[in-house]
N, C-alpha and C positions, 0 to 999 in steps of 0.2 A: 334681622330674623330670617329664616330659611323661608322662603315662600311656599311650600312644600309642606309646610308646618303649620299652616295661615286656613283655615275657611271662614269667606264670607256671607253674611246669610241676611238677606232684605227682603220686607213682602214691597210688591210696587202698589203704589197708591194711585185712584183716581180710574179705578176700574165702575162702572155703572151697575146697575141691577141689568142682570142678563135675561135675559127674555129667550124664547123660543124662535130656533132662525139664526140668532146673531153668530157673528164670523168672531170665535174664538181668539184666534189667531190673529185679527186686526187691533180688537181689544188691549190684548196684550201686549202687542208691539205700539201702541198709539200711546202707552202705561210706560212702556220700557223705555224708548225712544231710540237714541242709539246706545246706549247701554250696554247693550246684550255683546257676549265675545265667544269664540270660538271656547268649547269645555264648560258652558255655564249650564245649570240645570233647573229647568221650571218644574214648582211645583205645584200642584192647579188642583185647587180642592173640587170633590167627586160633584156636588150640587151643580156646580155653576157649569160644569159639562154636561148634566142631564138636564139643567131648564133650557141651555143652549139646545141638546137634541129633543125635546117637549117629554120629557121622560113624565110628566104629570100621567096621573089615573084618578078618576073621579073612582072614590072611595068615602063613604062616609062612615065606614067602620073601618081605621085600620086593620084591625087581626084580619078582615078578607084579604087586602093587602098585600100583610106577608104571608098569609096561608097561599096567596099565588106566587110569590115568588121564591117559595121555600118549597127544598126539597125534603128535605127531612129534620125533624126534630132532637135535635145534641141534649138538650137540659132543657128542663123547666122546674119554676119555681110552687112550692106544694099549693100554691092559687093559681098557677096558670098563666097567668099572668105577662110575666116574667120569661119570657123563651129564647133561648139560644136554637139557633138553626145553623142550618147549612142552608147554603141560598143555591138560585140557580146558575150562579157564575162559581160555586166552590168556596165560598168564602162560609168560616164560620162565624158569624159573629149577631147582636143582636138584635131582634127583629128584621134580620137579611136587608138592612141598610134603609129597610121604609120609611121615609121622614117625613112628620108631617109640621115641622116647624118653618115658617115663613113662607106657610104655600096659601094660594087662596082656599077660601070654605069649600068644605069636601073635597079638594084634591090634597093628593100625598104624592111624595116625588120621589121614584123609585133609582138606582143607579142606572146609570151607562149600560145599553145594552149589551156593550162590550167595550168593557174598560182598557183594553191592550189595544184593538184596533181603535178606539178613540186619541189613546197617548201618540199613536204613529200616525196618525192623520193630523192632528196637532203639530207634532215632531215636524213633519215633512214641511208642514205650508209653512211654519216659522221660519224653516233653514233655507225654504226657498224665497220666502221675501226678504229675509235682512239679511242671507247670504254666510250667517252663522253657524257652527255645525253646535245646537243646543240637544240635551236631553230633555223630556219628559217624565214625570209621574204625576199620574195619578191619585192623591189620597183620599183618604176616610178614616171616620176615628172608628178607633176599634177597644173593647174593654179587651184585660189578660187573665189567663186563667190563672188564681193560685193569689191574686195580686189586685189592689183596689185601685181605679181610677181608669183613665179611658190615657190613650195614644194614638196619633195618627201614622197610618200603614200604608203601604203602596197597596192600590188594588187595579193600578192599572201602568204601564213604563215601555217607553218604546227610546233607541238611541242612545239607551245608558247600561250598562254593567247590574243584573240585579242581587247579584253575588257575587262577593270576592271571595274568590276560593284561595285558603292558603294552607291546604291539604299541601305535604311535601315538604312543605319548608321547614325551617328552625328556629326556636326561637331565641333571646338573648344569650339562653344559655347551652344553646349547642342541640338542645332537645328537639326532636323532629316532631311539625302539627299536625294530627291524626284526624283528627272529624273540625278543625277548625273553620270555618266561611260564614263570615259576617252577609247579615242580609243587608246590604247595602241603602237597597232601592226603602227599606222601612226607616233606615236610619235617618237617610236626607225627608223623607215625609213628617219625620217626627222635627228635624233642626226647623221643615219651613214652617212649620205651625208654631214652633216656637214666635215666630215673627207678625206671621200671619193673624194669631188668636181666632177666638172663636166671634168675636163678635163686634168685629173692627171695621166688618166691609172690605177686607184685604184679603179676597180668595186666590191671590197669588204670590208666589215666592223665589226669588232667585238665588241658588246658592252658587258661590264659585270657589273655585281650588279642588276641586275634585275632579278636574277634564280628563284624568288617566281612567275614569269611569265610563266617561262619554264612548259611543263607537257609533258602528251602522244600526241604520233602523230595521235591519232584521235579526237582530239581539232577542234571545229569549225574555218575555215581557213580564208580568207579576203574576199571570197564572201558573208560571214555574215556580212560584214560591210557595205555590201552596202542597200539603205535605199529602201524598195517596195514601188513603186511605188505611190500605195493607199495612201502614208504617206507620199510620198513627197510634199509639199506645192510649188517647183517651178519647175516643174519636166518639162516644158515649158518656151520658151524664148516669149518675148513680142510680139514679131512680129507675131509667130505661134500660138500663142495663141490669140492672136487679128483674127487671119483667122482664125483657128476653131472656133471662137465663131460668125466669119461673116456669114458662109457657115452653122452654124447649124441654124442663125437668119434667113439666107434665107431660108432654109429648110423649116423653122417651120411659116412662113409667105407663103408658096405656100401649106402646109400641107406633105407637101414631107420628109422623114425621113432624114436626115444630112449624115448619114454613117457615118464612118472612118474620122477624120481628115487626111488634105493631109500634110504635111512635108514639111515645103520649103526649098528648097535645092537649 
């Protein structure tokens, strides 16, 4: 068979509970061993990089939580409850990534302060100690709009391709691709979790066959994946969008300017 045709995809096993402090990057080469090759790409769930950088908050009420790490409110559910944000790295997704599963009492464990310069500080120290030229992502599960169940997405990639653009080309049948480009860097996040699971102790993943991905570590990283604003078509939940459009109707019926839409929260 083509090798070209082949991806392999392993979570490595025998990674410890990470603590605040720990060398990342020792961890997983100590997991790997010599293993790792030139074009392989880790993929290193969001948690175990933020217990590493102490990303903990003593919180004994989540919602303060994500009301600090949230920028603005997408959706919420007619209890409240329930809220999709926008967080402060751009990511929409829900409760802005606040977790409070496997943390000690009253703390919750928020993501990476910055999840792209963490994939390249990662990226680097690996390629420098086993002399490999590997990629990084970052994941996190994220639910879909329109669609039941949860997936894991890059929310952070340094050294790898996070889109394959294949705008230009043609496809089997002669037909030239128009708006085609696979989000790469979501795909391998989704294959390592296949492996990884959620509850296995195996927060990391090695996929290979995909090295035509890999490049230099100053590749645009997964905050290019996320979509501005201006372009997004539902960058609003029904309900908040029905009140900005009530509060601008009133506005614009007394002559009074609208402002700001408010956020219901």
């Amino acid at each position: 068979m083509d090798d070209s045709a082949q991806l392999r995809v392993w979570a490595l096993t025998g990674i410890p509970e990470v603590s605040p402090g720990d060398d990342l990057a020792a961890l997983i080469l100590a997991s790997a061993g010599d293993d790792l090759r030139d074009g392989d790409i880790l993929v290193v769930t969001s948690k175990i990089v933020s217990k590493a950088e102490d990303r903990y908050l003593q919180a004994d009420d989540r919602e303060d939580a994500i009301d600090r790490e949230s920028r603005r409110t997408v959706a919420a559910d007619a209890s409240g409850r329930v809220r999709i944000v926008e967080s402060r790295l751009g990511i929409i997704a829900a409760a802005a990534g606040v977790d409070a599963s496997n943390t000690p009492p009253g703390l919750v464990l928020l993501l990476p302060e910055d999840p792209d310069a963490s994939a390249r500080r990662l990226a680097e120290t690996v390629r420098s100690r086993a002399g490999v030229d590997v990629g990084v992502i970052i994941s996190d599960t994220l639910g879909r709009a329109w669609r039941e169940g949860q997936t894991d997405a890059a929310i952070g990639a340094a050294g790898v391709h996070v889109m394959e653009d294949l705008r230009g080309q043609v496809d089997s049948a002669g037909r030239p691709l128009v708006v085609t480009m696979p989000c790469v860097a979501d795909e391998l996040a989704s294959a390592g979790d296949l492996v990884k699971r959620k509850a296995s102790g195996r927060p990391v993943a090695v996929v290979r066959g995909r090295g035509d991905l890999v490049g230099p570590l100053d590749l645009p990283g997964a905050t290019s994946i996320i979509r501005p604003r201006e372009r997004d078509l539902f960058h609003t939940g029904a309900a908040e969008s029905f009140s900005a459009g009530f509060t601008a109707g009133r506005a614009a019926a007394s002559g009074s300017s609208p402002g700001a839409p408010t956020d219901v929260r």
